[in-house]
OpenMM code with the backbone's topology and positions (N, CA, C; nanometers):
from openmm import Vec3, app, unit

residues = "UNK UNK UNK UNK UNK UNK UNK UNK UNK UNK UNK UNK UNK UNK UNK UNK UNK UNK UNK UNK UNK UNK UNK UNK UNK UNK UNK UNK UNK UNK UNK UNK UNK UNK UNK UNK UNK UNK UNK UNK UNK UNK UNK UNK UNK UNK UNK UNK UNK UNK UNK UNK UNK UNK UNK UNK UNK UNK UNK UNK UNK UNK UNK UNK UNK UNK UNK UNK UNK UNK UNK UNK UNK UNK UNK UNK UNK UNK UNK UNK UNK UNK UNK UNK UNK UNK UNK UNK UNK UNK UNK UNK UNK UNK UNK UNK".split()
positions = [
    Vec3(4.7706, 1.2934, -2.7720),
    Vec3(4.6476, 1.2559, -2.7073),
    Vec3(4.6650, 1.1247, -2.6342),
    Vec3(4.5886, 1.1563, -2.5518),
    Vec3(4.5778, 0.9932, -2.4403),
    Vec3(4.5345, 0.8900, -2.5471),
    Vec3(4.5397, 0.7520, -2.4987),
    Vec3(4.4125, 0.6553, -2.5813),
    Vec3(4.3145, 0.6274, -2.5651),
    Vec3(4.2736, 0.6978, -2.4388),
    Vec3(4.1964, 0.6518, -2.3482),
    Vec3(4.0618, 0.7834, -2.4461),
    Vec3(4.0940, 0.9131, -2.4714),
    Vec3(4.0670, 1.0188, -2.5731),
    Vec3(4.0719, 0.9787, -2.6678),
    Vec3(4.1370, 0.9517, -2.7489),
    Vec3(4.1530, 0.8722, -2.8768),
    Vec3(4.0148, 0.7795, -2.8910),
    Vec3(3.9884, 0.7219, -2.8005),
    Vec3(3.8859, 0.5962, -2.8388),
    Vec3(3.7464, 0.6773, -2.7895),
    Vec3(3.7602, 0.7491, -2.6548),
    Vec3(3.6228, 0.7922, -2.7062),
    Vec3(3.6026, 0.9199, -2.7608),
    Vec3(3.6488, 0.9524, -2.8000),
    Vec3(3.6580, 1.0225, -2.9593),
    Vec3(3.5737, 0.9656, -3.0914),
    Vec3(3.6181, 0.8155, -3.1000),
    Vec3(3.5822, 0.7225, -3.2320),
    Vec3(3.4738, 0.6751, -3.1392),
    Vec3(3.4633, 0.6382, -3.0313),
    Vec3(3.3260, 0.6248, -2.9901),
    Vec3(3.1792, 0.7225, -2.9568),
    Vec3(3.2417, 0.8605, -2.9817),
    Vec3(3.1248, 0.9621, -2.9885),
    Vec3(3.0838, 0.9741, -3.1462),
    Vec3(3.2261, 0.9555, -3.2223),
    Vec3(3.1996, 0.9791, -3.3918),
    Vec3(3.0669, 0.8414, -3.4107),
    Vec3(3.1229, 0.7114, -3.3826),
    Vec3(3.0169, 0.5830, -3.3895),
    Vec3(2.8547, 0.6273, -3.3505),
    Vec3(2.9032, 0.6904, -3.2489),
    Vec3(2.7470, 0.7085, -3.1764),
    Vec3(2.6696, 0.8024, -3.2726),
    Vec3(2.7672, 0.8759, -3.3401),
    Vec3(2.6755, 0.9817, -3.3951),
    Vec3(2.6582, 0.9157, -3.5631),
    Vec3(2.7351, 0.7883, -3.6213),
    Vec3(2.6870, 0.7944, -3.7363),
    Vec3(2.5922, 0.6542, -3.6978),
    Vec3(2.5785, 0.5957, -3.5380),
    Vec3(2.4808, 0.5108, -3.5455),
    Vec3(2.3681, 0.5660, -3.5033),
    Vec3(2.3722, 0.6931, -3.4458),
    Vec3(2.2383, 0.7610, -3.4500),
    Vec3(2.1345, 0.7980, -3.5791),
    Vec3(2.2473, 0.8639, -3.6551),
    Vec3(2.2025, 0.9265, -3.7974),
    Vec3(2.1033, 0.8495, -3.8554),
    Vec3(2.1357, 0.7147, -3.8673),
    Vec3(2.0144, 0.6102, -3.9813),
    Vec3(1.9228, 0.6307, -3.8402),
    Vec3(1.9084, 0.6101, -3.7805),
    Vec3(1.7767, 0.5578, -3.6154),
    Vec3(1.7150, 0.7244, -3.6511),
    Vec3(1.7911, 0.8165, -3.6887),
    Vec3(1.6794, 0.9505, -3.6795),
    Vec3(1.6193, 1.0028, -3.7840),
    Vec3(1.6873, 0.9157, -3.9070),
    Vec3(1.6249, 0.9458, -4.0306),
    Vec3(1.4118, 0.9143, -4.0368),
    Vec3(1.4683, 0.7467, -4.0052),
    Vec3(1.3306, 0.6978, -4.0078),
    Vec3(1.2199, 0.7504, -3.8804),
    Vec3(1.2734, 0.8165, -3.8180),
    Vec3(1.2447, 0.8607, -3.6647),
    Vec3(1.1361, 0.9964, -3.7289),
    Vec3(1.2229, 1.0916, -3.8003),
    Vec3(1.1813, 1.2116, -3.7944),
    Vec3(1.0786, 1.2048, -3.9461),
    Vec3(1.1006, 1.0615, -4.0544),
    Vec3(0.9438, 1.0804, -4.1531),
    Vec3(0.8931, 1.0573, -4.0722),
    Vec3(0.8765, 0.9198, -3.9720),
    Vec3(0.7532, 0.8789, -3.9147),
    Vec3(0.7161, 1.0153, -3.8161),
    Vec3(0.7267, 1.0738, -3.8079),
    Vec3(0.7091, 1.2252, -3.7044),
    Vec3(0.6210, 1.2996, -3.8172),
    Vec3(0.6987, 1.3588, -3.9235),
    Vec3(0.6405, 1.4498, -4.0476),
    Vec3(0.5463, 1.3431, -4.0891),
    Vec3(0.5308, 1.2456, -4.0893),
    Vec3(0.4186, 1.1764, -4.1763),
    Vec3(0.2671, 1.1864, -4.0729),
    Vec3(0.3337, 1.1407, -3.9188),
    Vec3(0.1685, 1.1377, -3.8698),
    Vec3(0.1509, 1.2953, -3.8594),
    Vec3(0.2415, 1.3812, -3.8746),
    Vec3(0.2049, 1.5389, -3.8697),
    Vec3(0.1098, 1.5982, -3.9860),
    Vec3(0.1217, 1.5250, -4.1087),
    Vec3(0.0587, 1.5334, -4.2113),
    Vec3(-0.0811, 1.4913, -4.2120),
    Vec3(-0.1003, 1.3751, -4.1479),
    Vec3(-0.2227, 1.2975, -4.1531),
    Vec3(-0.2852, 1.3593, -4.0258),
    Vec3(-0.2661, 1.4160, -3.9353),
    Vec3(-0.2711, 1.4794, -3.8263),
    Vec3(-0.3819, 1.5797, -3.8654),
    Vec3(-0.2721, 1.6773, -4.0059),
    Vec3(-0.3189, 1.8134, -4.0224),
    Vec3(-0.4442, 1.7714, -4.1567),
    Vec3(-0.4543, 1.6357, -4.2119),
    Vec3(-0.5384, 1.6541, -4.2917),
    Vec3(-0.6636, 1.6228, -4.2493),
    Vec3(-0.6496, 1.4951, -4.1591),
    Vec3(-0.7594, 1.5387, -4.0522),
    Vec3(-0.8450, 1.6288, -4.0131),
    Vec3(-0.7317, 1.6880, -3.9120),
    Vec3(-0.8216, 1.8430, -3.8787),
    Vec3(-0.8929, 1.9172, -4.0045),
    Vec3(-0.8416, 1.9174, -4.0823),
    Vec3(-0.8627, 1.9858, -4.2421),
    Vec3(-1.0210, 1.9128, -4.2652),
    Vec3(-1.0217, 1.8097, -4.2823),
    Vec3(-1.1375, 1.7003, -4.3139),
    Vec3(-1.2445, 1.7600, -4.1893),
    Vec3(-1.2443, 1.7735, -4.1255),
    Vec3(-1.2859, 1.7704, -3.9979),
    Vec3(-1.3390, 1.8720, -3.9765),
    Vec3(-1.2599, 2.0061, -4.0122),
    Vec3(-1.2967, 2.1103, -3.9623),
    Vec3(-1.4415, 2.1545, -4.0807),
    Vec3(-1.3938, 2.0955, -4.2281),
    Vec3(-1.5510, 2.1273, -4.3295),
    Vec3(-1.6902, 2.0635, -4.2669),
    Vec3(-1.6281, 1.9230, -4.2277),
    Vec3(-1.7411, 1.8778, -4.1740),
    Vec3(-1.8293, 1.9283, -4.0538),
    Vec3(-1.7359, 1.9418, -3.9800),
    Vec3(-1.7847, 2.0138, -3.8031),
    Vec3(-1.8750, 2.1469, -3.8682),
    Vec3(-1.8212, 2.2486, -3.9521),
    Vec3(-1.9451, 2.3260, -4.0024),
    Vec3(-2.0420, 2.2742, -4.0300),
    Vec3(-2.0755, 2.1901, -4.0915),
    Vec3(-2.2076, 2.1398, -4.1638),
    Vec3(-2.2932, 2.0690, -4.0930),
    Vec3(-2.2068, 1.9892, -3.9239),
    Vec3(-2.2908, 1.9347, -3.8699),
    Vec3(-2.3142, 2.0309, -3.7591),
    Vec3(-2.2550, 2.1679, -3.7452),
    Vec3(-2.2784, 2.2601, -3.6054),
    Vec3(-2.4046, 2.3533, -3.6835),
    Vec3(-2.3876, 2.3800, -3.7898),
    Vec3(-2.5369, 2.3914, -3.8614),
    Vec3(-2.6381, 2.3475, -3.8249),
    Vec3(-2.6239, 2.2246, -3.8901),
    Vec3(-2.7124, 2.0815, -3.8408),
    Vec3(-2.7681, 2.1142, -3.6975),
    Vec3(-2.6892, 2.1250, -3.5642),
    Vec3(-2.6911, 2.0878, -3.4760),
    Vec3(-2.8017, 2.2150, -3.4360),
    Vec3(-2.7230, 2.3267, -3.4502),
    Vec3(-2.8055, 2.4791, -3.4439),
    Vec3(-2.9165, 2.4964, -3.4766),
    Vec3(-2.9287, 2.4431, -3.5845),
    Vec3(-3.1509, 2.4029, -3.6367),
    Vec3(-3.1788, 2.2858, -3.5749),
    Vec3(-3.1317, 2.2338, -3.5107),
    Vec3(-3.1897, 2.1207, -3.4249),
    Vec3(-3.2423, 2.2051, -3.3152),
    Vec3(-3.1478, 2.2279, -3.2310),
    Vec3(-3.1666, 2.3225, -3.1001),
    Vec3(-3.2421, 2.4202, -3.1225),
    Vec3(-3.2535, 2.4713, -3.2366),
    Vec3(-3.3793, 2.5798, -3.2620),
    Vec3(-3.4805, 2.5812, -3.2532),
    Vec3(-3.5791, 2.4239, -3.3350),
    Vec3(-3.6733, 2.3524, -3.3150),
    Vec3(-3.7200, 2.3257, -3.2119),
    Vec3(-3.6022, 2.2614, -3.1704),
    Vec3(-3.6334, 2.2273, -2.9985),
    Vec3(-3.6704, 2.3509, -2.9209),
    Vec3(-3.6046, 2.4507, -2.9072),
    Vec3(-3.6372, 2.5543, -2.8583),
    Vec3(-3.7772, 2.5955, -2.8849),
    Vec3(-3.7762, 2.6161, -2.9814),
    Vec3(-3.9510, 2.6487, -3.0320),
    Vec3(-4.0258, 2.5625, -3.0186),
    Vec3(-4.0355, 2.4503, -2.9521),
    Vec3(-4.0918, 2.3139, -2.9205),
    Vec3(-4.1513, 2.3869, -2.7576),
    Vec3(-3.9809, 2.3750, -2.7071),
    Vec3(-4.0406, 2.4349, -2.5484),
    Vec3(-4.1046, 2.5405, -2.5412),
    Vec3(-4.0551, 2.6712, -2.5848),
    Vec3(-4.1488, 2.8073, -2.5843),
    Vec3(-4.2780, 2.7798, -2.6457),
    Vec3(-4.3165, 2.6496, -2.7185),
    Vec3(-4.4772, 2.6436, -2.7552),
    Vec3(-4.5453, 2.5865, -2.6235),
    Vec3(-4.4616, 2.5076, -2.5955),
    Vec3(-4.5320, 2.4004, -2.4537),
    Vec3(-4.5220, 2.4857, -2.3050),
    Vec3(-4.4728, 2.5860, -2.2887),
    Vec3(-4.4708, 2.6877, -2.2061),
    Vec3(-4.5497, 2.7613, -2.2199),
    Vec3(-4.6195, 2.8759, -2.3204),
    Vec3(-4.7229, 2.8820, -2.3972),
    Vec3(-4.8511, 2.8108, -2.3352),
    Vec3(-4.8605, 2.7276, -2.3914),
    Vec3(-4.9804, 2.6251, -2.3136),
    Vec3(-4.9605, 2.5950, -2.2302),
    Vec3(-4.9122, 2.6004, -2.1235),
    Vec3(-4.8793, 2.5540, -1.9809),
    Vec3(-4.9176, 2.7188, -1.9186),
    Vec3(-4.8972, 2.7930, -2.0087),
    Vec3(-4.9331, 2.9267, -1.8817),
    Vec3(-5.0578, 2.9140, -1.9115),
    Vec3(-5.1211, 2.9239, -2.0717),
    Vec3(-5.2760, 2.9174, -2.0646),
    Vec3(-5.3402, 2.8540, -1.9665),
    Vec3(-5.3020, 2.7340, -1.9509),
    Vec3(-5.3909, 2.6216, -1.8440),
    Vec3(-5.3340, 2.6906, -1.7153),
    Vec3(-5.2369, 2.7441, -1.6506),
    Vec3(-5.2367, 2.7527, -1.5233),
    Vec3(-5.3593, 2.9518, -1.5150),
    Vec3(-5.3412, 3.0181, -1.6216),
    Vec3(-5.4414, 3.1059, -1.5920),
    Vec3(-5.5869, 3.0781, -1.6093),
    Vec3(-5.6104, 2.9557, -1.7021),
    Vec3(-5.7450, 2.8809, -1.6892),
    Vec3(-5.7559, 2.8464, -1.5606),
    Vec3(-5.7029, 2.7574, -1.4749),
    Vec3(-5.6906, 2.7235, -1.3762),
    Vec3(-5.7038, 2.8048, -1.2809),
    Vec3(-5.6280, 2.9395, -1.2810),
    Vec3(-5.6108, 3.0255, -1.1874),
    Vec3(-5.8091, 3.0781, -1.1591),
    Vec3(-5.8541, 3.1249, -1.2981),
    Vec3(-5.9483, 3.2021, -1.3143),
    Vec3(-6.0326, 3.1237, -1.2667),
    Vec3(-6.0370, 2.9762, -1.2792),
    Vec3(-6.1934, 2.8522, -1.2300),
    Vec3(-6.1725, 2.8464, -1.0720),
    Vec3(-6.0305, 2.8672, -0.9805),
    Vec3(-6.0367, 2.8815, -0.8673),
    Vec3(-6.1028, 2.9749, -0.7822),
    Vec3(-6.0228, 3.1753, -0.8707),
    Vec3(-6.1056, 3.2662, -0.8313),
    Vec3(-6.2668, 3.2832, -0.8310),
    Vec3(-6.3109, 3.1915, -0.9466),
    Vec3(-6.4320, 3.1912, -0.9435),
    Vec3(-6.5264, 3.1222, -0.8652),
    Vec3(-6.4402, 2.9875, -0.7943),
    Vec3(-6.5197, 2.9323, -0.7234),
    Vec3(-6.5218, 2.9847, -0.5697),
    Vec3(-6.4158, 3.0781, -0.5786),
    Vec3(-6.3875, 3.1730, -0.4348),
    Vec3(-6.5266, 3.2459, -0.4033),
    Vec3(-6.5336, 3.3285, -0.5317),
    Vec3(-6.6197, 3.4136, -0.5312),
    Vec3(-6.7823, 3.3346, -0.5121),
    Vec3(-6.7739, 3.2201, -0.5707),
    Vec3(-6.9483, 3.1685, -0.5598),
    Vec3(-6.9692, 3.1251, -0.3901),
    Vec3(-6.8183, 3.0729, -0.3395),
    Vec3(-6.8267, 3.0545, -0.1971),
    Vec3(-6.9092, 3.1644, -0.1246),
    Vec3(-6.7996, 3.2580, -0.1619),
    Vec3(-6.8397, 3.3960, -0.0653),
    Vec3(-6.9681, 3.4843, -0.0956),
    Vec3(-7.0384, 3.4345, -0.1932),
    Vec3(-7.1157, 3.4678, -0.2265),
    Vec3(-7.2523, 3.3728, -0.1662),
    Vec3(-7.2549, 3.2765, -0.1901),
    Vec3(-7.3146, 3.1356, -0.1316),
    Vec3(-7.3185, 3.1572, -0.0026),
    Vec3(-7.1809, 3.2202, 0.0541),
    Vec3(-7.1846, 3.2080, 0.2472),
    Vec3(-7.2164, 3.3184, 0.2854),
    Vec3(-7.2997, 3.4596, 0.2131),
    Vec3(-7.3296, 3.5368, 0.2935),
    Vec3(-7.4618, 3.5904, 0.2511),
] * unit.nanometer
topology = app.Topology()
chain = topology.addChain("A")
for resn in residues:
    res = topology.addResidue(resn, chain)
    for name in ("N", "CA", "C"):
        topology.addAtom(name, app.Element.getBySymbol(name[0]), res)
């Protein structure tokens, strides 16, 4: 073998046992926030039920809030409607 091979030879072997420690601590810190990641979501996902519940009888209320106030809003516009026709009629009645 050349020396020129020879050395980087012992300089790919170096590289790879000075990689080894740099990927040890590399790959917990990887699996660790993967863990806390997934317990999260875990935590998260019981809760998100209980508040999309929550949220769903909110919006329900509300809903039945508006369909009451719609409700009374048609009453008054056919109250309304009926005190107009009527004053049509006393016109035309009045003007002839």
């Amino acid at each position: 073998m050349h020396p020129v091979t020879a050395q980087s030879d012992s300089t790919s072997s170096e590289g790879h046992l000075f990689l080894s420690p740099m990927l040890i601590p590399l790959v917990a810190i990887i699996a660790w926030a993967a863990i806390k990641i997934t317990r999260i979501n875990a935590a998260r996902s019981t809760d998100s039920a209980s508040d999309l519940t929550g949220r769903v009888e909110e919006l329900e209320r509300g809903l039945q809030g508006v369909q009451q106030q719609l409700a009374e809003t048609q009453e008054r516009l056919d109250f309304a409607e009926r005190l107009l026709a009527r004053g049509k009629e006393e016109r035309r009645a009045g003007g002839s």
